[in-house]
N, C-alpha and C positions, 0 to 999 in steps of 0.2 A: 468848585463843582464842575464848571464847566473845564477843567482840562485835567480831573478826575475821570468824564463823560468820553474825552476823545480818547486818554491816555488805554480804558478796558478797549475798546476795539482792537487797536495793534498787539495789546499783549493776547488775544483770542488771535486775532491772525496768525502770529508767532507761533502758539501752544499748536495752531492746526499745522503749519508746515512743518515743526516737527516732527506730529504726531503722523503726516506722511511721509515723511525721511524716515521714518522709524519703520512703517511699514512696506514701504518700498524695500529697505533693506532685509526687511524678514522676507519679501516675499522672493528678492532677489537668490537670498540663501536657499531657503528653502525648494526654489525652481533649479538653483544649480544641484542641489541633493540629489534631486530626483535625475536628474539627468547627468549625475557621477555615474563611471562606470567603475563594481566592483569584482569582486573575485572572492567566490565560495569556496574556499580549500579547509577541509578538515585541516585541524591545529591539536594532533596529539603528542605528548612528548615523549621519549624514550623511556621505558619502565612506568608508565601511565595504562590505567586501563578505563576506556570511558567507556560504563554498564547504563545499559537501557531495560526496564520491563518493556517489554515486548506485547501488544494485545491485538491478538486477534481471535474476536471472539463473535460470535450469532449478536443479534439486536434484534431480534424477531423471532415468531413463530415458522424460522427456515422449514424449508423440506427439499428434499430429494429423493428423486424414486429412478430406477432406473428399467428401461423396459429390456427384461432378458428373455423375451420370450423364446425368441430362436435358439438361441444357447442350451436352455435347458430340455430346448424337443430334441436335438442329436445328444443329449446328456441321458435323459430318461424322458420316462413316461408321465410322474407325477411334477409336473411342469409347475401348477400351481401351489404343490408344497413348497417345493426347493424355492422358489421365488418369494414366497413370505417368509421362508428361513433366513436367506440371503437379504432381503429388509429390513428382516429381524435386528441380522449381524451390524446391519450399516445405522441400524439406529442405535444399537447399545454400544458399538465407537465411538459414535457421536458424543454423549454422552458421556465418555472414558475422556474425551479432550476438554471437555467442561471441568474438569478436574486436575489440570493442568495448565501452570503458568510460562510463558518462555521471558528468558534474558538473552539478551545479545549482548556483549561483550567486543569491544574499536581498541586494538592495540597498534603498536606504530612495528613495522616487520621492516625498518629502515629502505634507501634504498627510494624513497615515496613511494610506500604501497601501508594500507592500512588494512590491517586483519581483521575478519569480522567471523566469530563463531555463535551462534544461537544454541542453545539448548535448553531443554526439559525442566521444570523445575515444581514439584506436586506443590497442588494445595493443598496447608493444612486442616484438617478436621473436615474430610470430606467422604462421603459416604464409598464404599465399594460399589462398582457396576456391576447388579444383578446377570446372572447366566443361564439361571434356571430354568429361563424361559426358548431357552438355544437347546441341541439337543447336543451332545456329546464331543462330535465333529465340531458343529461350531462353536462352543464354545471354546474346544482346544482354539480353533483359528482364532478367535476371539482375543483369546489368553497372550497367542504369538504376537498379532497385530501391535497387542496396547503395550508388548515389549520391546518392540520395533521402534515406537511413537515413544520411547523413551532414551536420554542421554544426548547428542549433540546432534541439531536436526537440519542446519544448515551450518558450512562451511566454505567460506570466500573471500574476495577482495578488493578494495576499490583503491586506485591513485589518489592520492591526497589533493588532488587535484581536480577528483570529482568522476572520474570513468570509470570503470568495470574493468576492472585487470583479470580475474578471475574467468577467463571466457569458456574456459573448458568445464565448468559446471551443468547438470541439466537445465534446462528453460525454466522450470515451476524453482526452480532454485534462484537464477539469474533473475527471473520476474519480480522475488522477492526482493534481493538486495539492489536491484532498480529502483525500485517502488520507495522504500524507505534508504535509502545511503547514495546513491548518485545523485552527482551534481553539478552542476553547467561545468563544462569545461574550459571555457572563455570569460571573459569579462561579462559582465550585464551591466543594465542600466535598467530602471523601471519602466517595465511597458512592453519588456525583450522576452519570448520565449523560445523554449527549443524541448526536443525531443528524449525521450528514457529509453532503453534499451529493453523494452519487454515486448514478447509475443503470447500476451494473455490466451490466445485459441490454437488449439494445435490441431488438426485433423491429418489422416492418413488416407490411404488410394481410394478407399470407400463409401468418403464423402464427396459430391457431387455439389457445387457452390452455384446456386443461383444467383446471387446478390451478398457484398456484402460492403461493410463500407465503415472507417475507424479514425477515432480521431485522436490523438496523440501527444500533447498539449502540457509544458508545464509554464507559469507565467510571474513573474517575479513583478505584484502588486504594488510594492511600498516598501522603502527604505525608511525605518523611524529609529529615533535615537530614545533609549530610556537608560537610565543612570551612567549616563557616558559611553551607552555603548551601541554601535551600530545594530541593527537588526534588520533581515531582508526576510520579507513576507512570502512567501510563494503559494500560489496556488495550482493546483494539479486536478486536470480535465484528461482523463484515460475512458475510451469506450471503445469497444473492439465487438464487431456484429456482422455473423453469417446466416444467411437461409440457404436451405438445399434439400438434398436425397442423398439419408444414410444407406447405401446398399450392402444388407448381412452377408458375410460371405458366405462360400457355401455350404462350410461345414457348422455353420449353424443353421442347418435345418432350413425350416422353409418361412424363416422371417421375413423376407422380403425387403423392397426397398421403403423405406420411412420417412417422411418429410422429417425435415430437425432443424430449428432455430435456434443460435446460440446467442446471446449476449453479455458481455462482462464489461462495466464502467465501473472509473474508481476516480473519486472525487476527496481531494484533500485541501486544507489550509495549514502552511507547517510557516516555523520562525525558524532563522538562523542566525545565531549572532558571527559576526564578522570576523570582531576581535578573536573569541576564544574559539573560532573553528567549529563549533557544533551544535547540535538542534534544540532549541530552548522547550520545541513544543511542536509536534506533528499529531493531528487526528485527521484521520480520514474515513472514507465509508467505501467499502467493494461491493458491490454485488453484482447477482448471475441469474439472468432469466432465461431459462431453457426447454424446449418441447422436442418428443420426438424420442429419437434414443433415449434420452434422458429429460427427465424433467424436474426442473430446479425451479425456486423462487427463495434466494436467497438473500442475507446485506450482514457482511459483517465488519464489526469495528475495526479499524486500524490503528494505534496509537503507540507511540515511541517517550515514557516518562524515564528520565533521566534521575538514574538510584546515587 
């Protein structure tokens, strides 16, 4: 009994310093993970085409209204007809896009440069957007718009190595395939971030900026491994915010100058796996608070599922 009594002690001592060798070691590993540096490069192959639905869609009761007042007093006389027509118009588009899915489509254009084409693709079983309530004019404009907002709606490019090759694109084009397809260009390690190439606010000579101030942010949270396979976490902190005086120019009438506050942030959590080069899972959320010229209170989804 008694060197039963002494012999439990030592084999507990024992069980515990391995069981600290075991977690020292996991912790050692696991500290060196974190503090691996990786490298995010799309991994498409030649004759591959890697399709994403595409969603960006309202998550709320959105609005937007735009103030035309000025516009329509050197247009005509019935200011506030034309202005609820033109409402009218921008709500029944609205609506025309609710009826609409986009895919994007990553082809390899050799060379390290990776193709990125978006476009159009109807829902089925979805109702016709009413016109009857436009009058003739707009609804032709109507009719042209929602033909316009049809077939291939972005077209561009990124280095497989994560920059914007594509530079000669409009901004609202470039902003998009920043937002979703660019990617560090250098190595990272967890805890490293760095900047996206978009200029969410554009103003011209008319707006007068009091203040404004933007924060630009994407940040590579956590390297995890699930079923053998790398995965880098990122999150994405985008906000971009002016206040000023929109001043009409003069051939709009006697609108005068406008206070106008813009706002746009876009907040995402996306995955990448390492190995196979592409996004296992990106949601995000944009939205747009705006007064002034224009007044917004918008947020719409962002999201990248892999078909």
């Amino acid at each position: 009994m008694v060197l039963i009594m002494l012999a439990l002690p030592t084999s507990k001592r024992n069980m515990r310093k391995i069981l600290i060798l075991i977690l020292g070691l996991y912790a050692i590993t696991a500290f060196g993970q974190k503090n691996e540096k990786v490298e995010l490069n799309w991994k498409i192959n030649a004759g591959e085409t890697l399709s994403y639905q595409t969603v960006m869609t309202e998550i709320d009761t959105s609005t937007i209204k735009f103030n035309f007042g000025g516009l329509f007093d050197a247009l005509s006389d019935s200011t506030n007809e034309n202005t609820d027509e033109v409402q009218k118009l921008f709500e029944e588009l609205n609506k025309s896009f609710k009826n609409i899915d986009f895919v994007t489509n990553l082809t390899n254009k050799k060379n390290g440069i990776i193709d990125i084409v978006m476009q159009t693709r109807p829902k089925e079983n979805v109702e016709e957007v009413e016109t009857d309530t436009l009058d003739d004019k707009m609804a032709e404009m109507l009719k042209m718009m929602q033909s316009m907002n049809q077939g291939v709606m972005l077209r561009g490019s990124v280095y497989e190595t994560g920059g914007i090759h594509s530079f000669w694109v409009k901004s609202s084009q470039k902003n998009l395939i920043a937002i979703f397809f660019e990617l560090p260009q250098n190595p990272v390690k967890v805890g490293d971030t760095w900047e996206l190439d978009v200029n969410l606010i554009a103003n011209d000579q008319n707006f007068e900026c009091d203040s404004a101030y933007k924060v630009n942010k994407v940040t590579l949270t956590d390297l995890k491994t699930e079923n053998n396979e790398m995965i880098a976490v990122l999150k994405y902190e985008i906000v971009e915010f002016v206040d000023g005086t929109f001043n009409s120019p003069s051939f709009m009438g006697k609108g005068g100058p406008t206070k106008t506050m813009m706002k746009f942030s876009h907040q995402a959590i996306a995955e990448f796996s390492i190995e196979k080069g592409r996004w296992i899972s990106y949601d995000g959320i944009m939205s747009l608070e705006a007064s002034g010229i224009m007044t917004s209170n918008t947020k719409k989804k962002f999201s990248l599922i892999e078909e």
